[in-house]
C-alpha positions in Angstrom: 180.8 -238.1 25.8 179.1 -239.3 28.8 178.3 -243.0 29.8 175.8 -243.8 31.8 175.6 -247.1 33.9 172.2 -247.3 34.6 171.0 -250.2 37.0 168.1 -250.5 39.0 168.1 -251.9 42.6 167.9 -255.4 43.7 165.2 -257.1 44.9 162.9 -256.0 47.7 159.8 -256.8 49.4 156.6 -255.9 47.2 158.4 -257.1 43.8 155.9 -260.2 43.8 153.2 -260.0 44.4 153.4 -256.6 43.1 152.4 -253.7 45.5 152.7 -250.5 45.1 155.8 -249.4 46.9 157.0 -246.2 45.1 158.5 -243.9 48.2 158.4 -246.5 50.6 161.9 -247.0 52.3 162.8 -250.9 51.7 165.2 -253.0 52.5 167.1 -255.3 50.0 166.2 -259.7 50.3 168.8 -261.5 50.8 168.6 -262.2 46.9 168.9 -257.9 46.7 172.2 -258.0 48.5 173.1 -260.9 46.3 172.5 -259.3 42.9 173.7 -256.3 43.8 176.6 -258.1 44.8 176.8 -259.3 41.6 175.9 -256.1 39.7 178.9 -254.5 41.7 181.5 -257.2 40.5 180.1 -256.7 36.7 180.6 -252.8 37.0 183.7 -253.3 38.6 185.0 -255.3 35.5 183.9 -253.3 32.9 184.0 -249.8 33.5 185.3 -246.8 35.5 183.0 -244.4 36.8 184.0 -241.4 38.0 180.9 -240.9 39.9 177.9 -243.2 41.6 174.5 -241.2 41.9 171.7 -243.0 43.5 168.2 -242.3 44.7 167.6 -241.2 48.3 165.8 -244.5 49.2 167.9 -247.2 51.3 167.1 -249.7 48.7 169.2 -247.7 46.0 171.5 -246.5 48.4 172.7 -250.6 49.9 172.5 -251.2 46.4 174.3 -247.7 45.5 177.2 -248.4 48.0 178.4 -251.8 47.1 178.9 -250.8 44.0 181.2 -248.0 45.0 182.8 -250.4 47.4 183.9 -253.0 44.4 184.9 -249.4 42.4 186.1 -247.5 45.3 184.3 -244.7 43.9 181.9 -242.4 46.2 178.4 -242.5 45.8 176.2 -239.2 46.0 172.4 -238.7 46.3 170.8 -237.3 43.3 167.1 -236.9 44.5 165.5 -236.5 40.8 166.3 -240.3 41.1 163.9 -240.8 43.6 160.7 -243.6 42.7 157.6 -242.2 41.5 154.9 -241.3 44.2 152.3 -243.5 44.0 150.3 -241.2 46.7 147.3 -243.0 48.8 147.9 -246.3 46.2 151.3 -246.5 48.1 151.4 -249.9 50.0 148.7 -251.1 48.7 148.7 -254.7 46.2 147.9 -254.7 42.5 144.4 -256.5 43.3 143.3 -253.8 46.1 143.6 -251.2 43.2 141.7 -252.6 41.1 139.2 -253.4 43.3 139.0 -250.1 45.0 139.4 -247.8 41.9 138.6 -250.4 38.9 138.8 -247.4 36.1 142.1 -245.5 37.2 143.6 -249.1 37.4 142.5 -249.8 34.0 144.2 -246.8 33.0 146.9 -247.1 34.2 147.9 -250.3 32.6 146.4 -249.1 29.5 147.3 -245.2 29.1 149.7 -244.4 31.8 150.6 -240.8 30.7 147.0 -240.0 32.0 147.2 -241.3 35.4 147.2 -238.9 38.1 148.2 -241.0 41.6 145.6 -239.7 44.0 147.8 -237.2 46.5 150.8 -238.4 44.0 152.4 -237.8 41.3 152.0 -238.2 37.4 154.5 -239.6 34.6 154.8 -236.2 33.4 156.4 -235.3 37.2 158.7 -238.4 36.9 159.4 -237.4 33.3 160.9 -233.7 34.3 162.7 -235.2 37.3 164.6 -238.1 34.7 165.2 -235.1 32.1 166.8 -232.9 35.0 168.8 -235.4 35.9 170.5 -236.2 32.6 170.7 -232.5 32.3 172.6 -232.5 35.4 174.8 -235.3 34.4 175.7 -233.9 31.5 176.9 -230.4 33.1 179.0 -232.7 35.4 180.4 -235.1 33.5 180.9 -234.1 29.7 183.6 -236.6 29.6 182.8 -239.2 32.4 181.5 -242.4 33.1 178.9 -242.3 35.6 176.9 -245.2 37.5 173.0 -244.0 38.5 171.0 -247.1 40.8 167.3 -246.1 40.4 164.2 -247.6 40.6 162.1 -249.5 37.5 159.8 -246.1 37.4 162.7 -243.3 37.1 165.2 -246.0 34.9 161.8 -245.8 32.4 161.7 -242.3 32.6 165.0 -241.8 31.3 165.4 -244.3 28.9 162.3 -243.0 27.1 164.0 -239.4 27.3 166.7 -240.3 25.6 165.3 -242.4 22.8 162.6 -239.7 22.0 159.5 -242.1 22.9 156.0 -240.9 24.3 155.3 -241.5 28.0 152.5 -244.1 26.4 155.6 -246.4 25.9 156.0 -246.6 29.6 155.2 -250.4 30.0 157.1 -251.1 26.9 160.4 -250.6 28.3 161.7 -253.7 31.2 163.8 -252.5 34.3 164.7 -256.0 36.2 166.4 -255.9 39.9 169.8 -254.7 39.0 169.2 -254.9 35.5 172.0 -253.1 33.4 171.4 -250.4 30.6 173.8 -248.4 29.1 173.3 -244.8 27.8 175.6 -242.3 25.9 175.3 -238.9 25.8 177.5 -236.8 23.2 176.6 -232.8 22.8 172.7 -233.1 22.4 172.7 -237.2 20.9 171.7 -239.6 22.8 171.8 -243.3 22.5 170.8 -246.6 24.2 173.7 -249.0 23.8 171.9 -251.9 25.6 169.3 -252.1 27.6 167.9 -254.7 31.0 171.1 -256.8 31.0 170.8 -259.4 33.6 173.5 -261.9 32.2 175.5 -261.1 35.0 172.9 -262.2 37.7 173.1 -265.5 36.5 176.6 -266.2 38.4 177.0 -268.1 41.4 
């Protein structure tokens, strides 16, 4: 069986107000480091992954590498982890989108799977990125535990791969800063164990 630590990064610039920040290369806030600080003890505690994949963008990979610090575990770059690409929309705040492009913004709240991001990409991109990363984790580590740090967009992804749900569920699904979820994979099964644990965040 393999278990996947999933977590999401900690806090950056662009979180609120929301902006779209997709392939934009962040730093962590001081509250980032903090959580992932946090996160890193909780992993730590509980488990012992063999293996730390994170997305190619610095916020993943600070977040990435304390982790692997508090495990003393290595962390690699899986780039199917990478954020969605939000294309020209990229930068730019929730209210400037829907004042520049009123209808697409409208869809996109309301029927994401039919969203192409102007000079972006689409769910369905994000969606064969998340399934060919399980795929590879699953080649890898038959019988590991596994941490991945990815963003709220790609931690959706894969969460609605494995529980079989339509890329219509996509805002139905929460991915906080460094935010826990637990997957397990055995043969072709897959199951959610929990999912946006932030219980851990709450300590000093």
């Amino acid at each position: 069986m393999t278990l996947i630590v999933l977590t999401r990064h900690g806090e950056v610039p662009g979180i609120a107000p929301a902006t779209f920040r997709g392939r934009a290369d962040l730093r962590l806030t001081e509250r980032g480091r903090a959580q992932a600080a946090a996160t890193a003890r909780r992993i730590a505690e509980c488990w012992r992954p063999a293996n730390i994949y994170t997305s190619p963008l610095r916020r993943c990979v600070d977040t990435a590498r304390v982790i692997g610090a508090a495990c003393g575990v290595s962390v690699s770059v899986l780039e199917q982890l990478n954020d969605i690409d939000y294309g020209a929309w990229q930068g730019l705040s929730c209210d400037e989108v829907r004042e520049r492009e009123p209808e697409a913004y409208r869809r996109w709240l309301s029927s994401p799977q039919t969203v192409r991001f102007p000079q972006g990409e689409s769910l369905q991109d994000l969606a064969t990125r998340a399934a060919d990363a399980l795929r590879y984790l699953i080649g890898h580590h038959s019988d590991d535990t596994v941490v991945l740090v990815g963003h709220d967009s790609s931690n959706r992804a894969l969460l609605l791969h494995v529980l079989d749900l339509p890329l219509s569920g996509y805002w139905r699904i929460a991915q906080d800063p460094c935010a826990i979820s637990q997957v397990r994979v055995d043969g072709e099964r897959g199951v959610v164990a929990s999912m946006n644990e932030t219980n851990h965040l709450a300590s000093p």
